[in-house]
C-alpha positions, -999 to +999 in steps of 0.1 A: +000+000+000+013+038-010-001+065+007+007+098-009-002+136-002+012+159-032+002+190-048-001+188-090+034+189-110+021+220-123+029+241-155+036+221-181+063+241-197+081+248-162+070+217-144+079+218-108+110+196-093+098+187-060+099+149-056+063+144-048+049+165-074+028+146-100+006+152-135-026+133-144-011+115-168+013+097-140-018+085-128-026+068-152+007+054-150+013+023-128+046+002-124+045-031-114+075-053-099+096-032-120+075-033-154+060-002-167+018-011-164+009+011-189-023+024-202-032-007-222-033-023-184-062+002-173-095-023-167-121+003-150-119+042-142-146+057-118-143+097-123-166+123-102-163+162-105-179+191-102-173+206-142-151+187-171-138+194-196-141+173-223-118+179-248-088+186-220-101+148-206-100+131-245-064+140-247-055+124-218-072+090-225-063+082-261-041+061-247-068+039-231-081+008-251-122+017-260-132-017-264-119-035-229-118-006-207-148+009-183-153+043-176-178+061-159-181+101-153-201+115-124-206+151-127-228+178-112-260+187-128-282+214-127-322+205-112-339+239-116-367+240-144-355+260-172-316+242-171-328+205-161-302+184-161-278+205-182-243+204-169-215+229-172-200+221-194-226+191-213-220+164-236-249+145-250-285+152-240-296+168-211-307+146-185-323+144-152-305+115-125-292+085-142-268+077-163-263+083-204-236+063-227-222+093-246-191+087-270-166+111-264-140+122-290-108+118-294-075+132-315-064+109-340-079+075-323-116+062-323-144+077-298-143+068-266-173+054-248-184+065-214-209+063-186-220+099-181-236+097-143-263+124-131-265+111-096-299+113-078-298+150-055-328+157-033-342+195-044-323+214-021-295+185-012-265+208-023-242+204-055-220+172-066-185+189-054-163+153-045-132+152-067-128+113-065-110+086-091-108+050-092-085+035-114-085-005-114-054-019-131-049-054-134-034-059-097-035-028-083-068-003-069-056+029-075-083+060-053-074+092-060-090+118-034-083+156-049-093+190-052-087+192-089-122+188-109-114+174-147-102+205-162-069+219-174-069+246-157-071+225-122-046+201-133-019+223-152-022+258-139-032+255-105-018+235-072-042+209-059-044+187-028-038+150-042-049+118-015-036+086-029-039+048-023-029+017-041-041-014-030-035-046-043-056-074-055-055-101-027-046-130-051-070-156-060-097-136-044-131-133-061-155-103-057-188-111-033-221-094-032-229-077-007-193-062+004-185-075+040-163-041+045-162-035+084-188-006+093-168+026+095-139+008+072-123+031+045-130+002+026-171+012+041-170+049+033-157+046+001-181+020-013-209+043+002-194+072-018-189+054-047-226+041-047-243+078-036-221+088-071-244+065-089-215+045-097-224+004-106-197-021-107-180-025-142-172-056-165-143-066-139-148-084-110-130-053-084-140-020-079-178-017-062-169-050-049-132-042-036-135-051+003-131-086-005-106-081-033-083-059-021-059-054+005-060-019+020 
C-alpha cells in the first residue's frame, strides 16, 4: 500500500521539481515489480467532478483501449426547471438523474465510450462537489481523493491537494455481493461514496466490490 499527499506537478512548460509532485497522466501510470503497467493495463476508471472538460479529458485517454476498458463520469448537474439536467459544461443530451452512454472524442484514435452519471440530489440537497477517481489496473486499486475537478486549468495551472492509495488485488480472491467491509472501514465509506455517485460495478470483477478483493 502507497499512501501519498502531493500537490499537482504544475505548469507544463516549467513543471515543478519537487519529488512528490505529480501530472494526471502519471496517474494513469502504474509500475508493477519493476514493469512499466501502462495504459493498455487500465481495466475500469470511476471519475466524479464538479465541471469537465471534455476535450482537455479526450487528450489524456487516447491512450486507453475503447473496447476493454470501463469508464464512468459522475458530474454535477443542474435540477432547476429551465436548465434541467444540463451540466456545465454538457456532452450528449440533457438529462435528469441516471446515467447516459455518450461517445466522447478523441484526437487521431476512435471515440471513446463513457458512462455519463447524473447522480440522484434531493431538491435542495446541495451540489455534486467530491473530486474522486478509481482507477482499477490489473493488480493494483488505485483512489485518488483531490481538489482538482477534470479540467486543465485545475490540473496544469493550479496546485491541488492530491490523497492517494494503491491497494492490491489479494490474489485468488473473487469479488462477493454484498461487500462485507467492516462498518466505519475506508473500505465502508468509500463503497458508500462510490454508490451515492451513482456508480455500478463495471465488467471486472473489483472495484464496487473491492472489500473482499483488495488489501488496504
Amino acid at each position: 500500500m502507497v499512501i501519498s499527499h502531493f500537490r499537482n506537478n504544475v505548469l507544463e512548460h516549467a513543471p515543478s521539481q519537487h519529488e512528490s509532485d505529480v501530472t494526471f497522466d502519471q496517474l494513469l501510470m502504474l509500475e508493477e515489480n519493476g514493469q512499466d503497467q501502462g495504459y493498455e493495463h487500465v481495466n475500469s476508471m470511476m471519475l466524479s467532478t464538479y465541471v469537465c472538460d471534455w476535450t482537455w479529458l479526450a487528450t489524456k485517454l487516447t491512450n486507453i483501449n475503447n473496447s476493454t476498458t470501463s469508464i464512468q463520469v459522475s458530474i454535477n448537474y443542474a435540477r432547476d426547471r429551465e436548465n434541467a439536467g444540463v451540466s456545465e459544461q454538457p456532452i450528449g443530451e440533457p438529462f435528469l438523474h441516471g446515467h447516459n452512454v455518450v461517445q466522447l472524442p478523441r484526437p487521431h484514435v476512435d471515440p471513446l465510450s463513457i458512462t455519463v452519471i447524473h447522480p440522484y440530489i434531493q431538491q435542495g440537497g446541495g451540489i455534486l462537489h467530491a473530486k474522486v477517481m478509481i482507477i482499477e489496473f490489473v493488480n493494483v486499486l488505485r483512489v485518488i481523493v483531490s481538489s482538482a475537478n477534470l479540467t486543465q486549468s485545475d490540473w496544469e495551472l493550479l496546485g491541488q491537494t492530491i490523497f492517494t492509495v494503491d491497494a492490491p488485488r489479494i490474489s485468488g480472491a473473487i469479488a462477493t455481493d454484498p461487500v462485507s467491509a467492516p462498518e466505519g472501514s475506508f473500505q465502508d465509506e468509500l463503497i458508500e461514496l462510490l454508490t451515492s455517485l451513482g456508480f455500478s460495478a463495471p465488467i471486472s470483477s473489483m472495484s464496487m466490490s473491492m472489500a473482499d478483493c483488495v488489501n488496504f
